[in-house]
C-alpha positions as a printed NumPy array, in Angstrom:
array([[ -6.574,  38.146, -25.111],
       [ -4.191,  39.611, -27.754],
       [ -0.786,  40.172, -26.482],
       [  0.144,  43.891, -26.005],
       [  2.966,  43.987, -28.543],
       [  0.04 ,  42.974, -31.529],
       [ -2.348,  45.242, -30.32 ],
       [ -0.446,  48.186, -30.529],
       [  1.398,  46.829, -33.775],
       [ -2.095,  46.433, -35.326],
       [ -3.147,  49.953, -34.368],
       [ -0.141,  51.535, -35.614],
       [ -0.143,  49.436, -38.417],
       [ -3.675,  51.084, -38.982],
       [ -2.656,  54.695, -39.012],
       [  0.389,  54.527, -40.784],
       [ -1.654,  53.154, -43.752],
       [ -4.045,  56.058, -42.805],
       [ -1.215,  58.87 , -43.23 ],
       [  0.433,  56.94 , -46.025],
       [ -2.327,  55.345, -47.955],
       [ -0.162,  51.389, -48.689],
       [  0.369,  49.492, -46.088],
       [  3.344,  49.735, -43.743],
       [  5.454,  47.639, -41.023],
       [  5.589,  49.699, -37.814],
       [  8.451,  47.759, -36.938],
       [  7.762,  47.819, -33.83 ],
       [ 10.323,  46.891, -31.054],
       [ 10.874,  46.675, -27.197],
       [ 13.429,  50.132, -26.53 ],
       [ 15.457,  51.816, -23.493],
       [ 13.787,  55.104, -24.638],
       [  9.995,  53.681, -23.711],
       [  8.286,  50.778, -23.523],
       [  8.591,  49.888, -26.963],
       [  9.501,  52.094, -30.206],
       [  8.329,  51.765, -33.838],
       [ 10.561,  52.62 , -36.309],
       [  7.964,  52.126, -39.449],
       [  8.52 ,  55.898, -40.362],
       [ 12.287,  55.845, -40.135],
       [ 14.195,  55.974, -43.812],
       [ 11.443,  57.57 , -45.344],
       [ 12.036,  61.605, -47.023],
       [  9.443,  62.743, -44.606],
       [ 10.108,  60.538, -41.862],
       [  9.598,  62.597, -38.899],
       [  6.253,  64.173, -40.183],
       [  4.861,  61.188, -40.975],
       [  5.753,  59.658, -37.437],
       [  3.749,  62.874, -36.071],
       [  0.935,  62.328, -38.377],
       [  0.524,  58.374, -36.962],
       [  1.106,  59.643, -33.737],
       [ -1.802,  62.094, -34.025],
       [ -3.708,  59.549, -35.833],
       [ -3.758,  56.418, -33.568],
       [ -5.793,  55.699, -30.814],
       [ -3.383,  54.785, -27.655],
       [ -5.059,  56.662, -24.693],
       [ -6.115,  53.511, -23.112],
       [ -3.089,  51.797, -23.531],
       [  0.045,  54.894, -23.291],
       [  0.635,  57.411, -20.924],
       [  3.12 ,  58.837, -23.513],
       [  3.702,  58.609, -27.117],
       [  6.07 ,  60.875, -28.741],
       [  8.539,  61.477, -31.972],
       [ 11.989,  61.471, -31.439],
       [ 14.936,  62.045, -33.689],
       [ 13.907,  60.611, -37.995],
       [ 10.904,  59.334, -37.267],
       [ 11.008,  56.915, -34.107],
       [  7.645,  56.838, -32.653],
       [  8.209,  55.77 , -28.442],
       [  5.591,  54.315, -26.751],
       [  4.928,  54.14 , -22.97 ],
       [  2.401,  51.981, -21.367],
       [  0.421,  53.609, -18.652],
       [  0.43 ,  51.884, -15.067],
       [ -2.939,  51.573, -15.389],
       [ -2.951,  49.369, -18.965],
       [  0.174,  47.14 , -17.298],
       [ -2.417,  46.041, -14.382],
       [ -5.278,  45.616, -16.732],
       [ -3.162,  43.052, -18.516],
       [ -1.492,  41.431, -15.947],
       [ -4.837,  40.635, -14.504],
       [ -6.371,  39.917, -17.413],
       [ -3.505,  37.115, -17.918],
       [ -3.105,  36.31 , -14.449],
       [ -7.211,  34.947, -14.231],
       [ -6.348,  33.297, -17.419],
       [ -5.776,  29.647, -17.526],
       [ -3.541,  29.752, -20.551],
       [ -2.082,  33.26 , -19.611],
       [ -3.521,  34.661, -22.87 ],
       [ -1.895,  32.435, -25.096],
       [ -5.093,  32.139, -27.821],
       [ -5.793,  29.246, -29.668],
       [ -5.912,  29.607, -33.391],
       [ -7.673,  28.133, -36.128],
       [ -6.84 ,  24.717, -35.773],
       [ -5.216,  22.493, -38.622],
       [ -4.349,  19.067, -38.886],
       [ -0.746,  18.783, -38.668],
       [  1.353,  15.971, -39.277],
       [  5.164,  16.35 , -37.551],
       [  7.611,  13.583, -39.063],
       [ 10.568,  12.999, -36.488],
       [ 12.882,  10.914, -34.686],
       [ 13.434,   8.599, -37.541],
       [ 15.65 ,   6.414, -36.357],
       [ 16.649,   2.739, -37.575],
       [ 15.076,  -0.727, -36.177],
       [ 17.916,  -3.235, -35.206],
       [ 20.168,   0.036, -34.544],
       [ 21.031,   2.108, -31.16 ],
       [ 20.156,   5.839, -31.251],
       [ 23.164,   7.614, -31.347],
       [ 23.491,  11.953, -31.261],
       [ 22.223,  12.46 , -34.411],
       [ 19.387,  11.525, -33.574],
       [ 18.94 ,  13.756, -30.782],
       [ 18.327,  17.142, -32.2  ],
       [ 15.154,  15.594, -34.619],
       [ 13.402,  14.255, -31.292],
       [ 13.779,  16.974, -29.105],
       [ 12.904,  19.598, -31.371],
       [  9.694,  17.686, -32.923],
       [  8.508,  17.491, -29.898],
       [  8.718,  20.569, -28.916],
       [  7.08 ,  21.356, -32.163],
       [  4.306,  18.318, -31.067],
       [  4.017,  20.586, -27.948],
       [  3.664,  23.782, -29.222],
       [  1.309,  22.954, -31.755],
       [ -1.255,  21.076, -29.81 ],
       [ -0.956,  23.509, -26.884],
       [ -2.53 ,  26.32 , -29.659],
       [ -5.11 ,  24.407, -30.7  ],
       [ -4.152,  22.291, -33.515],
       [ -5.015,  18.609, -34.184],
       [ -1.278,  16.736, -34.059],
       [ -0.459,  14.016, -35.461],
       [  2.987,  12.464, -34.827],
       [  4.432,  10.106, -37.   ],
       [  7.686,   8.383, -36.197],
       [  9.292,   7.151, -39.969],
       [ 11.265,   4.153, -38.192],
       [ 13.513,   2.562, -40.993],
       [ 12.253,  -0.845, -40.785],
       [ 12.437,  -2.102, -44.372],
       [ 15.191,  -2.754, -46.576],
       [ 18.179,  -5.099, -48.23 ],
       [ 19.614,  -5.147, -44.458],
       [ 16.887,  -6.956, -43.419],
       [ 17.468,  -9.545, -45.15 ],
       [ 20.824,  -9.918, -43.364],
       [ 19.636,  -9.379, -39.916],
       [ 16.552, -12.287, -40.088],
       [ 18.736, -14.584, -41.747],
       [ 21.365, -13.85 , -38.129],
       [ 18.059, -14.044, -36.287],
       [ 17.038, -17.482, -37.847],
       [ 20.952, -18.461, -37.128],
       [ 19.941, -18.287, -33.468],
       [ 21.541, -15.185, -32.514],
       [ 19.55 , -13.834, -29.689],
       [ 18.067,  -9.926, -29.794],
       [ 18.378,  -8.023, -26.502],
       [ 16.411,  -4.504, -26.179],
       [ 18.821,  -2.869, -24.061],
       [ 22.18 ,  -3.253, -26.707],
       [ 20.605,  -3.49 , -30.114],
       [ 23.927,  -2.217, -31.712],
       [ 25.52 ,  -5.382, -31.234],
       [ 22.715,  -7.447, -32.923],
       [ 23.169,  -5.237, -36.059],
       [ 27.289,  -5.761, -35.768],
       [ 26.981,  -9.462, -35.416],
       [ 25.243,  -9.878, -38.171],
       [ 27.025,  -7.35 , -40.72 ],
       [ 30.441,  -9.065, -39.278],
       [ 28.63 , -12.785, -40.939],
       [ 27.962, -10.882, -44.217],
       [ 31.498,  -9.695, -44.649],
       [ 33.047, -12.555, -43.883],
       [ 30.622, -15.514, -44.947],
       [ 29.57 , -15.702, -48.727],
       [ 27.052, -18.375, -48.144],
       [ 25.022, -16.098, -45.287],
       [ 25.45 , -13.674, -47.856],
       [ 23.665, -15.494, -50.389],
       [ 21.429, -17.108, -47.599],
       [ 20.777, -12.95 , -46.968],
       [ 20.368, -11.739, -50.082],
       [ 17.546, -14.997, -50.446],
       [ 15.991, -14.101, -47.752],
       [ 15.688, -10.493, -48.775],
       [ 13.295, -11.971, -51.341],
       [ 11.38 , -13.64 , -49.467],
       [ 10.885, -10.853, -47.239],
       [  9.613,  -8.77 , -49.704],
       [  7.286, -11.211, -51.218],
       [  5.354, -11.419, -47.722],
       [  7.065, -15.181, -46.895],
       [  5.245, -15.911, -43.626],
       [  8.472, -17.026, -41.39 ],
       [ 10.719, -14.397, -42.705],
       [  7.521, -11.764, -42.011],
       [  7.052, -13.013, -38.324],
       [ 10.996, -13.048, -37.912],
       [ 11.135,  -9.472, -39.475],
       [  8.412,  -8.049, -37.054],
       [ 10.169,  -9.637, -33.533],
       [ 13.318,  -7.672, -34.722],
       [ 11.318,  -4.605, -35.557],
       [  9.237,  -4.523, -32.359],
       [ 12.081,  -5.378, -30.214],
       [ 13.757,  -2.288, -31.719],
       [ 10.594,  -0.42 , -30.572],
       [ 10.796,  -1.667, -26.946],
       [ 14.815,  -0.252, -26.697],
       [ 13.18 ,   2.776, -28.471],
       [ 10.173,   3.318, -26.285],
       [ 12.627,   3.04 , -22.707],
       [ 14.683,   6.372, -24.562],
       [ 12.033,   8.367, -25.432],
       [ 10.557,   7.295, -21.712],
       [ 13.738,   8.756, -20.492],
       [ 13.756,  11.826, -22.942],
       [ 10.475,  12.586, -21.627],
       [  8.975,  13.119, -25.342],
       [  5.262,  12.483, -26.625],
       [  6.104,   9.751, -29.012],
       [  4.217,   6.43 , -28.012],
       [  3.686,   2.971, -29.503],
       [  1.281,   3.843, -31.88 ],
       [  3.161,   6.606, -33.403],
       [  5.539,   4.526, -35.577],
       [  5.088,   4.598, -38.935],
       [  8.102,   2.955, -40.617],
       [  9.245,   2.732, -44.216],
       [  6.905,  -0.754, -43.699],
       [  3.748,   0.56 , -44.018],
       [  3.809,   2.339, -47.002],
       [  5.514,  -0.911, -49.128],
       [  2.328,  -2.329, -51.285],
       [  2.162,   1.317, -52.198],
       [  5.164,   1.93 , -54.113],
       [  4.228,   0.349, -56.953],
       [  1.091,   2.769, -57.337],
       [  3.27 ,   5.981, -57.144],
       [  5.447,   4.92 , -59.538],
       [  2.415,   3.912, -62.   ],
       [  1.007,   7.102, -61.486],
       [  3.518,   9.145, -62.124],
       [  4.223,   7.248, -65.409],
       [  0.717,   7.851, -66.329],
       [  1.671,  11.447, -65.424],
       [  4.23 ,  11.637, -67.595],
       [  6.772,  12.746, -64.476],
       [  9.291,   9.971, -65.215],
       [ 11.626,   8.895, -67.615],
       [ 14.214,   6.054, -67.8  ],
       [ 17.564,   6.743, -67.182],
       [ 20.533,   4.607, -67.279],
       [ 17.807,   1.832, -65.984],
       [ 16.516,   4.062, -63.545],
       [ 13.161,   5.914, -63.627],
       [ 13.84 ,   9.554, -62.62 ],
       [ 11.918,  12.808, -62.299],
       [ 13.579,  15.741, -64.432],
       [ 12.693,  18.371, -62.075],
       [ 12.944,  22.545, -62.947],
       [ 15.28 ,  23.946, -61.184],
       [ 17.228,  21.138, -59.819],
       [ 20.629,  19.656, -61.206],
       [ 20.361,  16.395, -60.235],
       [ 17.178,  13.987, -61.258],
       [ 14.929,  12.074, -58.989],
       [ 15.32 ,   8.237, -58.966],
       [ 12.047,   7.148, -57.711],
       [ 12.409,   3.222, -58.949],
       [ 16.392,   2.272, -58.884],
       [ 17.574,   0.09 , -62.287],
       [ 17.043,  -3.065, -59.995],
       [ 14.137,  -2.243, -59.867],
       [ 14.376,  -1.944, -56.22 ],
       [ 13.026,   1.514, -54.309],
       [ 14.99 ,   4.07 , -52.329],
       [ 13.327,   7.274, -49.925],
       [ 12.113,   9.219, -52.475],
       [  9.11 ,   6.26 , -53.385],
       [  8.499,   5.741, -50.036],
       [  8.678,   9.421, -48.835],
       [  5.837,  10.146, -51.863],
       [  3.99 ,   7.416, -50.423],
       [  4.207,   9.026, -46.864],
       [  3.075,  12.206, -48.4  ],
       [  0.054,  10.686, -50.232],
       [ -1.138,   9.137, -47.33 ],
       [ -0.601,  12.175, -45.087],
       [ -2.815,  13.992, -47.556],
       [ -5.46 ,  11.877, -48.237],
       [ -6.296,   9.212, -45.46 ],
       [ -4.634,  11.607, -42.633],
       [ -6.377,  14.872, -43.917],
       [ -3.607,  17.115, -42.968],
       [ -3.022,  20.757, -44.299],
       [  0.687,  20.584, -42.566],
       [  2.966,  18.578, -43.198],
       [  6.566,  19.006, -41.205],
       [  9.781,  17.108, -41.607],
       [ 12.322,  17.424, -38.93 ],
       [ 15.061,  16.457, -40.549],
       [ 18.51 ,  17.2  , -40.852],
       [ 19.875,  19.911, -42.725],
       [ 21.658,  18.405, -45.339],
       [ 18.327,  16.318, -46.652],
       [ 16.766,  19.76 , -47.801],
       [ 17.072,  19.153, -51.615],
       [ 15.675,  15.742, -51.383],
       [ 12.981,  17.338, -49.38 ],
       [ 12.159,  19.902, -51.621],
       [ 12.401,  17.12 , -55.033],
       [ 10.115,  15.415, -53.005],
       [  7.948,  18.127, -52.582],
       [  7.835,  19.429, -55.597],
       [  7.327,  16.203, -57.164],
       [  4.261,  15.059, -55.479],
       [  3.039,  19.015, -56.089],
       [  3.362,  18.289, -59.563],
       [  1.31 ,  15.252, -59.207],
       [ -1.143,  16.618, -57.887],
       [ -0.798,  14.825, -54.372],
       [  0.197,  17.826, -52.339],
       [ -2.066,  20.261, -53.269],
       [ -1.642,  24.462, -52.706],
       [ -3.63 ,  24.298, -49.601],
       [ -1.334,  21.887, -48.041],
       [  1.726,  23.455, -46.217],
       [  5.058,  21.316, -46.555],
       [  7.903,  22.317, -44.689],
       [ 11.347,  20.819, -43.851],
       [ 12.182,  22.139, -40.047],
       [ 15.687,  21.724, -40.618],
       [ 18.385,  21.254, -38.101],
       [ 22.374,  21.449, -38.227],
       [ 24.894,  19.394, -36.4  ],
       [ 26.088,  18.297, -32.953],
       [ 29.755,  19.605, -32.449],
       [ 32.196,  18.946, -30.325],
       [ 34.371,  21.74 , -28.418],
       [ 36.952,  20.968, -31.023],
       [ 33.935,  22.127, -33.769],
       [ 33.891,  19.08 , -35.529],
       [ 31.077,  16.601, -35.46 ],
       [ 30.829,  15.3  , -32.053],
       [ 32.344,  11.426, -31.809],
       [ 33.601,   8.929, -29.302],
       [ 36.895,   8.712, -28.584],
       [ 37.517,   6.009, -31.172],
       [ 35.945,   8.05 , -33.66 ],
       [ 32.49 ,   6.312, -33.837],
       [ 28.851,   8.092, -33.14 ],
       [ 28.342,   8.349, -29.399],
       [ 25.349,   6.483, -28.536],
       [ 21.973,   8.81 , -27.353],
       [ 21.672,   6.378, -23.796],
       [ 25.654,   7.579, -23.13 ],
       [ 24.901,  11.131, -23.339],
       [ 21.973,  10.667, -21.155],
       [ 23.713,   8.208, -18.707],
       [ 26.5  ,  11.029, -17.955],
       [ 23.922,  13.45 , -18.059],
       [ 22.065,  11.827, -15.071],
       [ 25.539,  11.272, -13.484],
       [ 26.215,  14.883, -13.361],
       [ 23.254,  16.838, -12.613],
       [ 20.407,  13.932, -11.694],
       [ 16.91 ,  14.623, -12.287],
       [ 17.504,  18.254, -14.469],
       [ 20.558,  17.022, -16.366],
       [ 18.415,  15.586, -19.22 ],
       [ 16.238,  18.416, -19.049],
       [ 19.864,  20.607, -19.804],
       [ 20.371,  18.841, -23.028],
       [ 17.268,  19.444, -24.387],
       [ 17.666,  23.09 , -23.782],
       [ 20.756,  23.616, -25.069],
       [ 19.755,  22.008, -28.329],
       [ 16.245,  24.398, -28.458],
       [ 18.29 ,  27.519, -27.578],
       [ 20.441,  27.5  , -30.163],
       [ 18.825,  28.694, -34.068],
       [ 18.126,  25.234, -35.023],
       [ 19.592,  25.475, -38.711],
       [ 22.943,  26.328, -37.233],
       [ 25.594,  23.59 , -35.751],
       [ 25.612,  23.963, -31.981],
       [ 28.512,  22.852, -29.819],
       [ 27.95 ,  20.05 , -27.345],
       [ 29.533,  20.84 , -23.939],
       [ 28.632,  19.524, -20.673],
       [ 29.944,  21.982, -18.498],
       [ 28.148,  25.072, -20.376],
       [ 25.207,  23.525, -20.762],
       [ 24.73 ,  22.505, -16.919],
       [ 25.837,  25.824, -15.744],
       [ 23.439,  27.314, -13.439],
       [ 24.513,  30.95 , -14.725],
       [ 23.646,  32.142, -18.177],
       [ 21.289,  30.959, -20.707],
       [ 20.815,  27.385, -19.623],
       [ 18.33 ,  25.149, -18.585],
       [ 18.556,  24.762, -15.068],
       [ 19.395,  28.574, -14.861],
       [ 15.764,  28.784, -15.964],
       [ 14.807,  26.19 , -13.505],
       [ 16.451,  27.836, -10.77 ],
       [ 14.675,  31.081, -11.794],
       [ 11.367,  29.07 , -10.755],
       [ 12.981,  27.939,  -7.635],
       [ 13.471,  30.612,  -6.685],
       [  9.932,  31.963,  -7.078],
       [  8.563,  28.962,  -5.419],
       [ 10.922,  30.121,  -2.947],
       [  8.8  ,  33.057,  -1.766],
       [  5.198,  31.267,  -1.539],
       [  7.332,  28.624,   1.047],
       [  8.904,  31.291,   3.336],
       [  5.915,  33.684,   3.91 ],
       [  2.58 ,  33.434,   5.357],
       [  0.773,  33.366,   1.894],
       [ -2.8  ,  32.019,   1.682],
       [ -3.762,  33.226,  -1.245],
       [ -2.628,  35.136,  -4.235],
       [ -5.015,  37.84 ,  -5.565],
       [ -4.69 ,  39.212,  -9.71 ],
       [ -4.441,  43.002,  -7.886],
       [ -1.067,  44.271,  -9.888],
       [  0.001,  47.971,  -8.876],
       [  3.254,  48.275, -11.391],
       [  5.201,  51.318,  -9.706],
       [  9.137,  49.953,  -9.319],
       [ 11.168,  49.956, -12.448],
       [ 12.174,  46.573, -11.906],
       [  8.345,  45.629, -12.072],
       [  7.743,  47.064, -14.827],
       [ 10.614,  44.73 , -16.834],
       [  9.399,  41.925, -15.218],
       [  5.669,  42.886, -16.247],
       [  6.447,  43.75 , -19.597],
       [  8.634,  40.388, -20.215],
       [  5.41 ,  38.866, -19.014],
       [  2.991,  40.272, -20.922],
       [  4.704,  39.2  , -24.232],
       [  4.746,  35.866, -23.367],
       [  1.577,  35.094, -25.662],
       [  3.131,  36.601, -28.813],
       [  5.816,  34.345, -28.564],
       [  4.235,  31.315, -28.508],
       [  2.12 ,  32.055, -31.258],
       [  5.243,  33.317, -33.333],
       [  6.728,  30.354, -32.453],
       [  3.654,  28.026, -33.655],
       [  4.203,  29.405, -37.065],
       [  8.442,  29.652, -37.704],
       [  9.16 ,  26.695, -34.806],
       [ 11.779,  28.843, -33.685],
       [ 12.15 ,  27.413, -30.523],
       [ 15.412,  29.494, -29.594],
       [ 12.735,  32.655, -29.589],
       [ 10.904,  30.759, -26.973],
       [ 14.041,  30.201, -24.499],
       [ 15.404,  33.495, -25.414],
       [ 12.043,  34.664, -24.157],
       [ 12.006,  32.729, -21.021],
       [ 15.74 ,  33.513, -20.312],
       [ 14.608,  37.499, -20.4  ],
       [ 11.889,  36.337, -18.186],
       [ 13.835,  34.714, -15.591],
       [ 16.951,  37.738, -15.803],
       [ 14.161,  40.324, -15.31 ],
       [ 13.107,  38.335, -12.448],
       [ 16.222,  38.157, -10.752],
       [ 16.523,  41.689, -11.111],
       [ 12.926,  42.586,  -9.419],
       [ 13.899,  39.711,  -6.275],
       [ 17.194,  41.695,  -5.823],
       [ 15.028,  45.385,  -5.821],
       [ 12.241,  44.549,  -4.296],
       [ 10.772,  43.487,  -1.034],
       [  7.841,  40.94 ,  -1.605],
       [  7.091,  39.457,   1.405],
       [  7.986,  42.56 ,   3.562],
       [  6.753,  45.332,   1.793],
       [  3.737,  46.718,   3.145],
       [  0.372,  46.343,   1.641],
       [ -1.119,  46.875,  -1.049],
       [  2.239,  46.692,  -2.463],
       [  3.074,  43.255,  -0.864],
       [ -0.008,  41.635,  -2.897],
       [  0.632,  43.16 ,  -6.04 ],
       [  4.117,  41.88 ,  -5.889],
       [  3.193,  38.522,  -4.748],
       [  0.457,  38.201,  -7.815],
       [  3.719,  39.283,  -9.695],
       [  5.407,  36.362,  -8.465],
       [  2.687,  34.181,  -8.861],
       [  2.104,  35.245, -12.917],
       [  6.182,  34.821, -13.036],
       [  6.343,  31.349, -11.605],
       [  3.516,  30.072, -14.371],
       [  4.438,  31.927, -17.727],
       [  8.254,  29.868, -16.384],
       [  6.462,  26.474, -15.785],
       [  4.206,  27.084, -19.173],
       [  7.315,  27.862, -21.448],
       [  9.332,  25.443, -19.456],
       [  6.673,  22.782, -20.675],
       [  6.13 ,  23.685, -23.71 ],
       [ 10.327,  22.818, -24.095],
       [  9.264,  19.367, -23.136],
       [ 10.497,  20.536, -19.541],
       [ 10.646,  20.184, -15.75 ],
       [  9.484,  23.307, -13.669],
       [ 10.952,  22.165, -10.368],
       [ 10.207,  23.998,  -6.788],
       [ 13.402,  23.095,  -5.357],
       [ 16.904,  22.079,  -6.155]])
């Protein structure tokens, strides 16, 4: 079932190309003057004739009980009672509440990222919480998902950190930090476990059995710490969905052969680089010790994504300040041929955690604040939905921008928050435990005004999420939901459900019903809780 909103866009959109003969936006919005208003007309010469002509050109009889021209060329629109319980049925009897599935794609989502032998800290907060809302989001329209967690698990470092493991220093899941510390302190201040380090760095990378079997107990003990915080995060990622820097090591020196053969790098200053158009800086794909940095291994990831994974989409959520390498990356392996035109590659970029002061959020001592402190205090102060409070006020904020990181705001149970949304569902839950309700019928009789907003909120909830599947915009989503759960308190305040007399009191009560899933749906979709009572 279409949502509302694209059916009467697509009609519009229909007979403004009729009047006009090219095709034209009918802008269409939600407005206090109707329903909704298109403003596709407005700006033009003959604006307000041509809004008459799509008015008398468009077929809206079963849908408006008013369409009209008003001032340049705004075209109002006013759904009839009728059409508003048609589709609130129609969505109510619907399992997925009219959200369609699409045509499905395979779609890998690179996120988390974070380091083996190293705590989470609040960076890495914003890249798992929003990939898995995209995870979410994606699967829940119909596309095959494949998550892939890029764990940094290879490197010079770990040559330092086997060589403390071999030492005898002892790893412990639950404070992984100090493992890492230890063994940096050592390298500072010894030379010989430096060059016992840098030795075993060697061996490491030329598949030395010991050093191999040492290197994997630190790398899956990292996965055991990181496996309890994404338990606690409540995310999708699971065991099998690491795919570290490791895995794509016997394949670096096949990129770089190929794009030799391609003639895509040159030497530089004992580097090989790609020269790319329109960038300033080069490439280094190979560095002049012949060593390899992220861009190898991140054209390795994409070759593989492409060819043994099969996918067609390919997002990154990454940081905002990685979006040139990204895009060298990108356009790299397009010019190679290994990310071809009918593959979609997109960096879903994030900014920064602030603190209320606006700089980057720290500990008092100046350091990163580690992801399991956050969550401990958010437990502390609001239990089971505190969690759930951080991971909304990340979503509802336009991911590219910096957000501020505060507690108090983001716990509120007034404004656009998390548990204000939960509440909103409380409160609906509310109803079906204080009444005599033994069943909930999809009969909707839309007469109050305060119905009506809470009916049309409703209805666009399937627009949304498909808007949302292509721009992962989550902060459309919550903005959505937050309208949702305002229009709601605004019909419980107005509005006698349980009291009113019938058929009024089952129409309202289906109302409540529709209300309470689109809430738990969206709320889900966020990677959320949908409690019935707080």
């Amino acid at each position: 079932m279409a949502d509302i909103g694209k059916v009467l866009r697509d009609r519009l959109a229909a007979a403004f190309e009729t009047v006009t003969g090219s095709t034209v936006d009918p802008a269409l919005r939600r407005s206090r003057f109707g329903d909704f208003q298109a403003d596709g007309a407005v700006g033009r010469p003959d604006g307000r004739a041509v809004a008459a002509a799509v008015v008398a050109t468009v077929e809206l009889d079963d849908l408006c009980s008013d369409v009209s021209v008003a001032g340049p060329g705004f075209v109002n629109l006013t759904l009839s009672e009728r059409a508003l319980a048609d589709r609130l049925a129609a969505a109510a009897a619907d399992p997925r509440l009219g959200v369609s599935t699409v045509e499905p794609e395979t779609v890998v989502v690179d996120y988390s990222g974070p380091n083996a032998a190293k705590e989470m800290h609040v960076g890495h907060l914003r890249s798992t919480v929003i990939g898995d809302a995209a995870v979410r989001v994606l699967e829940h329209l119909g596309h095959a998902v494949i998550r892939q967690n890029h764990l940094g698990d290879w490197g010079t470092n770990f040559g330092m950190l086997v060589e403390h493991q071999a030492g005898g220093a002892e790893l412990d899941p639950a404070d992984m930090s100090a493992f890492y510390a230890a063994a940096r302190r050592r390298f500072e201040a010894d030379p010989d476990f430096q060059e016992r380090s840098r030795r075993r760095v060697v061996r490491l990378q030329a598949g030395d059995p010991d050093t191999i079997a040492q290197w994997r107990t630190i790398v899956s003990t990292s996965q055991v710490y990181l496996l309890s915080v994404y338990d606690r995060l409540g995310v999708r990622l699971r065991e099998s969905d690491f795919a570290g820097e490791s895995r794509y090591n016997a394949a670096l020196d096949g990129v770089v052969d190929d794009l030799l053969a391609k003639g895509l790098l040159r030497e530089s200053d004992g580097a090989l680089c790609a020269f790319l158009d329109g960038f300033n800086a080069p490439l280094i794909v190979r560095k002049r010790d012949g060593g390899y940095g992220y861009a190898a291994t991140d054209l390795a990831a994409v070759r593989y994504r492409v060819d043994v994974l099969k996918a067609t989409r390919l997002l990154y959520v990454v940081g905002a300040p990685q979006r040139q390498h990204l895009e060298m990356v990108f356009a790299l392996a397009r010019a190679a041929g290994w990310l071809p035109a009918s593959v979609r590659a997109e960096h879903i970029a994030f900014g920064s955690v602030l603190g209320t002061d606006g700089k980057m959020l720290r500990s008092r001592l100046g350091a990163a604040i580690k992801l399991t402190e956050l969550l401990d205090e958010a437990d502390t102060r609001a239990g089971a939905i505190g969690i759930d409070a951080l991971k909304y006020a990340d979503l509802s904020s336009d991911r590219v921008k910096d957000y501020t990181f505060d507690f108090d705001r983001m716990l509120a149970t007034t404004g656009d928050t998390g548990p204000y949304l939960q509440y909103a569902h409380v409160r609906v839950c509310s109803i079906f435990r204080r009444g005599d309700v033994d069943a909930v019928g999809n009969d909707f009789a839309i007469t109050h005004p305060a119905e009506r907003a809470l009916a049309l909120e409703l209805l666009e909830f399937p627009g949304v999420v498909a808007r949302v599947g292509e721009t992962l915009e989550f902060h459309k989503l919550t903005t959505h939901l937050h309208a949702v759960a305002v229009s709601f308190s605004a019909f419980f305040e107005q509005c006698r459900v349980l009291e009113a007399p019938e058929p009024v009191r089952a129409s309202r009560l289906a109302l409540c019903a529709l209300t309470a899933r689109t809430l738990r749906a969206g709320l889900d979709l966020l990677g959320m809780a949908a409690p019935s009572k707080m």
